[in-house]
N, C-alpha and C positions, 0 to 999 in steps of 0.2 A: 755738204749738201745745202743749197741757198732756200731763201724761204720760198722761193718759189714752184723747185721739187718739191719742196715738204706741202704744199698746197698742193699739187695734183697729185702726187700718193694719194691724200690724203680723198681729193674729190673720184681717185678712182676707184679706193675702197669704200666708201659709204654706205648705208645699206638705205635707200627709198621704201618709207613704210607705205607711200601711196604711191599710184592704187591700190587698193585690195585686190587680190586676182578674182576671176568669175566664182573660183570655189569657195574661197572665201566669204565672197557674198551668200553664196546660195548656201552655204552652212549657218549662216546668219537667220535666212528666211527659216529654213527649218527647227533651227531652235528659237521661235520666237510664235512660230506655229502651234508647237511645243507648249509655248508657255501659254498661250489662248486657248488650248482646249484641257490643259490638266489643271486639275483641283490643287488649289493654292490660297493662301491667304486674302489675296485678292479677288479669285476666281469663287472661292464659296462666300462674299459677299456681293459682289457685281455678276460671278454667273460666268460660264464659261460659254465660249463660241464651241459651233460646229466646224467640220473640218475643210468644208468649202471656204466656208467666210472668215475660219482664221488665215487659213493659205492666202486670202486674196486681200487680207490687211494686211496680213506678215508683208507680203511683198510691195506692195502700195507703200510702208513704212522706211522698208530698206531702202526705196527708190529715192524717195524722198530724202532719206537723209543722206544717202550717195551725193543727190545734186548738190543739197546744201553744204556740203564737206569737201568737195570739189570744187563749189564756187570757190570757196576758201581757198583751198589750196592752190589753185589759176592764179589767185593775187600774189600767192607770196610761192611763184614756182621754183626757188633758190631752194627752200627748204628742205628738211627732209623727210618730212608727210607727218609728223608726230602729234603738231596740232591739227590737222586736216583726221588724223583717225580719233582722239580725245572728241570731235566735234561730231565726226559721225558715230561714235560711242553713245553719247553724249540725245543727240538727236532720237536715235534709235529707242533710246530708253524713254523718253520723255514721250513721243507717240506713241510707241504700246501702251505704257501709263493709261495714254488718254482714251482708245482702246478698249482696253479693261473696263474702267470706268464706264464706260458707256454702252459694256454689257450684251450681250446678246441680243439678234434680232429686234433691236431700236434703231434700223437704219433704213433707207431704202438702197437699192444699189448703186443711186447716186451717192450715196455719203461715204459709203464705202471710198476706202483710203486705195487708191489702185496708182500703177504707174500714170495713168493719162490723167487720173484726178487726182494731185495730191493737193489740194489748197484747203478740204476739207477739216486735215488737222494739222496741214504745216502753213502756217500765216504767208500768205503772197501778200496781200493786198494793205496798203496805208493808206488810211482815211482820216483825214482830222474836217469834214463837212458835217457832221452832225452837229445840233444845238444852234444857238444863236449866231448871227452872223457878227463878226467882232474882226476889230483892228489888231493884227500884229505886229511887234516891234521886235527890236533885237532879241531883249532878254527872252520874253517868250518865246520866239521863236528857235533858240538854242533848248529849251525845258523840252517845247511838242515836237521835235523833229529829233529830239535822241534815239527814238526806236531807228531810224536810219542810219545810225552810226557804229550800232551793233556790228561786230567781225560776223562774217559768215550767215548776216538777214538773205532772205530769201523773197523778198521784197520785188514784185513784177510787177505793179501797180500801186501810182500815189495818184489818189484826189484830195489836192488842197483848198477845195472850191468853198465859195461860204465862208471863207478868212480872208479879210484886204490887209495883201505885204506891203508894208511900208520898205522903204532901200535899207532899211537896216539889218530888218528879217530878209530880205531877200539876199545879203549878201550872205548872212548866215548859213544860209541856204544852198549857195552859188557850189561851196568843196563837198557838200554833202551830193546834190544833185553828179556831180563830176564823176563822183566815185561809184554815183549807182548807176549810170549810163548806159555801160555794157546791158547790165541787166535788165532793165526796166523796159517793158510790151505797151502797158497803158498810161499816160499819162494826160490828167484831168484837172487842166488849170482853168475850170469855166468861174466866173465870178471873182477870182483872185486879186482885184486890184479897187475893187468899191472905192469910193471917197475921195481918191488921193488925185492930186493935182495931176493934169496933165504929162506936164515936166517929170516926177515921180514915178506916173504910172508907165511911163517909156525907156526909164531908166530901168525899174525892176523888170519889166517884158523884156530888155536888151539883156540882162542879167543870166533868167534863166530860160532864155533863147542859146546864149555860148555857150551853159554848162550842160545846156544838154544837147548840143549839136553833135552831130553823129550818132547818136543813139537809134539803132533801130527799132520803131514801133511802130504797133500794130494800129492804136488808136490814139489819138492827140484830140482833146475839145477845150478848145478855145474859146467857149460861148461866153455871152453876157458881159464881156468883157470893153462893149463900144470903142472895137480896135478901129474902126476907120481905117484908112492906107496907112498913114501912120502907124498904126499898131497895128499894123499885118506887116508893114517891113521892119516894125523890132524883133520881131519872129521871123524875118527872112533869114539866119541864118539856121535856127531849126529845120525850118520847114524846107531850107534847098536840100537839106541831108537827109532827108527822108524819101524812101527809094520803094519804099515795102510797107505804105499805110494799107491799111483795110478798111479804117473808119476817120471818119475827118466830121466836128463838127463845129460847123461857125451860127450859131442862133445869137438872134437879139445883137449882131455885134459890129452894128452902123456900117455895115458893108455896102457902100457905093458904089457905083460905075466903076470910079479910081482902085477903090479897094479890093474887089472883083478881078480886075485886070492885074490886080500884084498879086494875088492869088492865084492865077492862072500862070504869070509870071513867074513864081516864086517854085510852085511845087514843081519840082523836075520827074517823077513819076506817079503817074495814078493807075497802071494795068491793075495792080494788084487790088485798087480801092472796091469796097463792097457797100460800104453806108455812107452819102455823103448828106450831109443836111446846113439849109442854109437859111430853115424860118424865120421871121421878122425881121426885115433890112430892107434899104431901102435903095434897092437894086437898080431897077426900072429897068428899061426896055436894052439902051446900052448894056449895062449891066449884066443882064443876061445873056450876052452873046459871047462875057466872056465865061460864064459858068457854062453857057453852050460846048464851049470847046474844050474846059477839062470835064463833061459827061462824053464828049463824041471820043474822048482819051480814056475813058473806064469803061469798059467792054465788060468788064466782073460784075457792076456794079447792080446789090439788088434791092438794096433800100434807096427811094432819092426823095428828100421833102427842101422843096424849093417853095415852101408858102407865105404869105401875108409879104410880098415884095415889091409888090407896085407895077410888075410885069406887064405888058399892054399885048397888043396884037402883034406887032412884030416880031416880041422877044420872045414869046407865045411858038411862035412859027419856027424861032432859030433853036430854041430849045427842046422841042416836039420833034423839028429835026434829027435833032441828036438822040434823043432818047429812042431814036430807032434803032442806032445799032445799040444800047444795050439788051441785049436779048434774054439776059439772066433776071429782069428786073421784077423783085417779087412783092413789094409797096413802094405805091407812087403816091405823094401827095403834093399836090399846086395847088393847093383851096386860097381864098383868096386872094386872088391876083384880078386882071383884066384883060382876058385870051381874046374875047368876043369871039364871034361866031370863027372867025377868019384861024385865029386860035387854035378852037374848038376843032376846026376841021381837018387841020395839019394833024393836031394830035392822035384823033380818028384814024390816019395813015400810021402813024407811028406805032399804035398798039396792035396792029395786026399781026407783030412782029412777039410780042408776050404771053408767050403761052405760059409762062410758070408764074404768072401775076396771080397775088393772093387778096390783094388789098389796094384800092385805088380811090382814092379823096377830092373830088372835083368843082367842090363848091363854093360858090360867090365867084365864078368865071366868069360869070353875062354871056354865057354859052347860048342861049335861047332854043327856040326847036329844031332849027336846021342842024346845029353843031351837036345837038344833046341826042339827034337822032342817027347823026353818023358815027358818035364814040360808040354808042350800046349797038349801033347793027356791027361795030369793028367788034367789039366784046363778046359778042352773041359768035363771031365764028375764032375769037381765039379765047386764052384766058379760062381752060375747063374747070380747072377750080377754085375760081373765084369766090371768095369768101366775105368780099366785105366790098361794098357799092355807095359813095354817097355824091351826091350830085344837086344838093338841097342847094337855094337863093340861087336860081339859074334862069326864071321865067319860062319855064319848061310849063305847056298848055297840053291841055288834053289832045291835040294834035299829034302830038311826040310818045302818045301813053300808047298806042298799037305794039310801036319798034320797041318800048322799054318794056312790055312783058312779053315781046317775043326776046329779049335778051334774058328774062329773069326767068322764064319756064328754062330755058337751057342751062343754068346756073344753081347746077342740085346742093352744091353744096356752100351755097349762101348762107350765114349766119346774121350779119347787117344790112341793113337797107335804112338809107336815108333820101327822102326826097322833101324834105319838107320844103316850107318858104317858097312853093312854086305856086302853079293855076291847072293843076291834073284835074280840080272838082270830083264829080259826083263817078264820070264816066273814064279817069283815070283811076280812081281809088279801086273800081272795082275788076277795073282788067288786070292792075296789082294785084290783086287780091285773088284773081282764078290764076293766075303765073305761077303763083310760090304756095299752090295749094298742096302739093304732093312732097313739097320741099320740109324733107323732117329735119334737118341743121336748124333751119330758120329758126335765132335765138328775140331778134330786135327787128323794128318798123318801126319808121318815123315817116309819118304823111301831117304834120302840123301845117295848118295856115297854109292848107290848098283850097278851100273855098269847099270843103266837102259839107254835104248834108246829111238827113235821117240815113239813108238809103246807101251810100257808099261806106259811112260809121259800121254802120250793121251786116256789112259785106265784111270787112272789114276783121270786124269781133268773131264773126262766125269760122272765121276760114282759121285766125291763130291762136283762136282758145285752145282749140282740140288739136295743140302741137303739141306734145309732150315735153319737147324740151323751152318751149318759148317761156322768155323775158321779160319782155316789156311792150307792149305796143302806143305811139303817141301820135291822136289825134287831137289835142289841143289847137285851136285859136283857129278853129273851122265855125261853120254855120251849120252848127246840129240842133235841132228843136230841142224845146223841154223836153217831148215825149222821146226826141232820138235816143236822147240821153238816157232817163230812165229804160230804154228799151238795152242800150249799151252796156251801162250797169249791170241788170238782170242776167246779160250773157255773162259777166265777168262774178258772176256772187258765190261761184266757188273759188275765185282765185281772183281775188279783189287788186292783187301786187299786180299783176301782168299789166293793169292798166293806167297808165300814166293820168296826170291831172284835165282837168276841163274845165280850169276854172278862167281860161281866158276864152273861153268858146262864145261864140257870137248867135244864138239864133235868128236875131234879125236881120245878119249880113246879108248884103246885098253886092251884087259885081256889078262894076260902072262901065261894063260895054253890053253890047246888046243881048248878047248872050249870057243873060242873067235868070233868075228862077225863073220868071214870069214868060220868059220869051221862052225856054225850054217846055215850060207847062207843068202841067202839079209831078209832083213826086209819085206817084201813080201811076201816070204816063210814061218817067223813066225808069221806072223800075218796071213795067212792063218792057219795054224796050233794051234794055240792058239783061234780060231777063235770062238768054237765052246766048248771052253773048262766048264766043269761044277764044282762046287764045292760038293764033295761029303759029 
C-alpha cells in the first residue's frame, strides 16, 4: 500500500472534533447556568445570579466563544478541531469568570452578555487613540499592535488614529492588517499620518489601502488626514472594494473639487451607505456636484453633514436636489456654507420629502427671509418629530418670525432651537416664545444678538422657566436695559443655571435702519401691541 492509500485511510477515518453539535452546545449553556446560580466559592463572595439572568449570560458566553473558536478554526480548516475546541474551552471559562466577578444585578440589560451583544466581555474593539498624539516607528509599532497577532482575537474594529505611522510601522502593520481583513466591520484610520512628508504619507496610505482591500466594512473614516486627490486615490484600492459601507467619513481632509470627483469615482457602491460626512474641506460649488451624485446614489442614507465647505448657490441647488430622494434622512447638517437665498429655496423643495428628520443645522447659509421662510413653512408640514432646529447668522428679520412659529408651535417635540445671530428683535422673540409655550421637550433657546429688548427678555424668561425639564436659555449680546435685566434675573432666582450669561449685552444698542427703538416707540407701546399677539 503506497503512502498515498495510507493517507486517505487515514483522512477517511479521522474523527472532527469541530463543530460541537447543537447538543453539545446547549449542555454547555446549562451547566454554566448551573454554575451562576449555585453556591460556590465564588458565588458566596461575588453572589450568585438569578435564573433569568444567568440563562441569558450563560448563553451570550457560549456564543461568544462559539464565534471566537470558529474564527479559529476557518483559518486553519485542515485541522482536526482540537485547538478550535481548547479555544472554546478556554474562552468559555474566562467569561464566566468575568461574570461571576461582576456579580448580580450590577448590570443593565445592555451589558448583559447575549448573543447580539457579545463585545461587552469578549474584546471586539483595538484602540491604541488614547493619550498623546505620538510618532510611530517600526519597533514600536511591532510592541502596540501584538494584541493583533493573537490566534483566534476577535478583533472587529481597529482605530489607529492619534498615532502618525511612519513606512516603517506601517509595513509592520501591512501582514497583520492582511490577516485581519476577513474579519474586521470598522476601521478608523482618522489622523494616522500627522508630520510625515508627503512622499511618506502616500506611501503608508498605499500600504494599508492593499492590505486591507477586500475587506468588507461597515465603517471606514478617513478624517483629518489632508488626503487631497492624491490621498484619496492611495486609498483607491480600498475604497473600489468596498460594496457594503454604512458609514464613510472624510472631515477636515483637503477634499477639493478634484478630490470629490475621485471619491465619487472611486466608491463603486453607496445603497447601503447610512452616515456620510464631509465637514471642513474645501469643496466649492464644483465640488459639490460631485458629492451631489454619490447622495442622489444613497437612498439609505440618514446622517449627512456636508458643513464649513465653501458651497455657493449652485452647489446649494445640485445638492438640495439630491438630498431629495434620500428620504430616510434623520440629521442634516450644511451650517456654514453659502446657499443664499436661491439655495435656501431648493432646499425647502427637498425637505418636504423628510418626514423621519430629527435634527437639521442650517446656519451661516445667507439664507435671509425669503429662503428662511420657505424651509420652516416646508418643515412646519413634514418632519413631525423634529427635535433639534438651528438656523442662527442667517439675517432672518422679524419679517420671517410669523412662518418660524407657525413651524415651531407644530414641533411638539422640539428640545433645541437656535436662532441666534439674526434681527427677530423684540416682535420675533416674542411670537418665539407663544410657539414653544406648551412644548414640554423644550430643553435649550438660543435667541443671542437679535437686537431684543426689556420686553421680548422677559417674554422670553416667563414662558421657559416654568418648563420642567428646560436647560439653558441664551439671550446674550441683545439690547436689554439695566432694569430688563434685573427684572430677567428675578425670574431666574430659583434656578439661576437655566440662564446663560449677559455680560455682552448692550443696553444702549441701537439698530441702523429706520426701524429702530425710537421709530417703533417706547417699550410700552410694544408691548402693548404685542400684548395680545396669537400664533397662528
Amino acid at each position: 500500500m503506497d503512502a498515498m492509500e495510507l493517507n486517505s485511510q487515514h483522512r477517511q477515518f479521522s474523527i472532527k472534533l469541530w463543530p460541537p453539535s447543537q447538543n453539545t452546545r446547549q449542555m454547555l449553556v446549562e451547566r454554566m447556568t448551573n454554575n451562576l446560580v449555585t453556591k460556590s466559592i465564588f458565588t458566596q463572595k461575588y453572589g450568585t445570579l438569578d435564573k433569568a439572568e444567568a440563562e441569558e449570560n450563560a448563553k451570550g458566553i457560549e456564543d461568544a466563544a462559539f464565534a471566537t473558536a470558529n474564527l479559529h478554526y476557518e483559518k486553519e480548516p485542515d485541522g482536526d478541531g482540537v485547538s478550535a475546541v481548547q479555544l472554546y474551552a478556554k474562552e468559555c471559562s474566562k467569561l464566566l469568570l468575568e461574570v461571576l466577578k461582576r456579580g448580580p444585578g450590577k448590570m443593565d440589560t445592555k451589558e448583559m452578555v447575549t448573543p447580539d451583544n457579545t463585545t461587552a466581555l469578549h474584546e471586539s474593539v483595538f484602540d491604541i487613540s488614547k493619550g498623546q498624539r505620538a510618532f510611530i516607528e517600526a519597533d514600536e509599532a511591532e510592541e502596540l499592535l501584538r494584541p493583533l497577532k493573537e490566534p483566534g482575537n476577535s478583533f472587529t474594529k481597529i482605530c489607529f488614529s492619534n498615532r502618525s505611522f511612519g513606512l516603517g510601522a506601517a509595513q509592520v502593520a501591512e501582514p497583520i492588517l492582511v490577516s485581519l481583513k476577513n474579519q474586521l466591520k470598522v476601521v478608523d484610520l482618522s489622523d494616522f499620518i500627522a508630520g510625515r512628508s508627503e512622499a511618506e504619507a502616500l506611501d503608508v496610505m498605499n500600504i494599508f489601502s492593499a492590505a486591507l482591500e477586500g475587506s468588507v466594512l461597515k465603517s471606514l473614516n478617513l478624517s483629518e488626514n489632508a488626503l487631497g486627490e492624491k490621498g484619496v486615490r492611495a486609498f483607491g484600492a480600498l475604497l473600489k472594494s468596498q460594496n457594503s459601507l454604512e458609514e464613510l467619513y472624510l472631515m477636515n481632509d483637503g477634499i477639493s473639487e478634484e478630490a470629490a470627483r475621485a471619491v465619487c469615482e472611486l466608491i463603486p457602491s453607496t445603497e447601503k451607505l447610512i452616515v456620510l460626512q464631509f465637514h471642513n474641506n474645501m469643496t466649492g460649488d464644483e465640488g459639490a456636484l460631485a458629492i451631489a451624485d454619490i447622495v442622489k446614489r444613497s437612498p439609505s442614507l440618514e446622517e449627512f453633514r456636508c458643513s464649513s465647505t465653501r458651497i455657493g448657490p449652485e452647489g446649494g441647488v445640485a445638492l438640495s436636489d439630491a438630498l431629495g430622494n434620500c428620504t430616510h434622512l434623520k440629521k442634516l447638517d450644511l451650517r456654514d456654507n453659502m446657499f443664499g437665498v436661491e439655495g435656501g429655496v431648493s432646499l425647502s423643495k427637498a425637505l418636504i420629502n423628510h418626514a423621519g428628520l430629527r435634527e437639521i443645522y442650517l446656519s451661516e447659509l445667507n439664507l435671509e427671509d425669503d429662503s428662511a421662510i420657505a424651509i420652516v413653512s416646508a418643515l412646519q408640514e413634514s418632519a413631525p418629530h423634529l427635535e433639534v432646529l438651528e438656523m442662527s447668522g442667517n439675517e432672518i428679520t422679524a419679517d420671517a418670525a410669523p412662518a418660524i412659529a407657525a413651524c415651531l408651535a407644530a414641533k411638539e417635540f422640539l428640545t433645541r432651537l437656535n436662532l441666534s445671530e439674526n434681527e427677530l428683535k423684540d416682535e420675533g422673540a416674542i411670537q418665539v416664545s407663544k410657539a414653544v409655550e406648551g412644548h414640554v421637550h423644550m430643553k435649550e433657546i438660543d435667541l443671542s444678538s437679535n437686537q431684543i429688548t426689556r420686553i421680548g427678555a422677559r417674554q422670553l424668561a416667563l414662558t421657559v422657566v416654568q418648563k420642567a425639564d428646560f436647560k439653558f436659555l441664551n439671550i446674550n449680546g441683545n439690547h436689554i436695559s439695566d432694569e430688563g435685566i434685573d427684572e430677567v434675573k428675578d425670574i431666574f432666582k430659583q434656578s439661576p443655571d437655566l440662564l446663560g450669561p449677559l455680560d455682552e449685552n448692550d443696553p444702549d444698542g441701537r439698530d441702523d435702519d429706520e426701524d429702530s427703538a425710537e421709530g417703533r416707540g417706547s417699550e410700552a407701546e410694544l408691548e402693548s401691541k404685542m400684548k395680545n399677539l396669537e400664533v397662528i
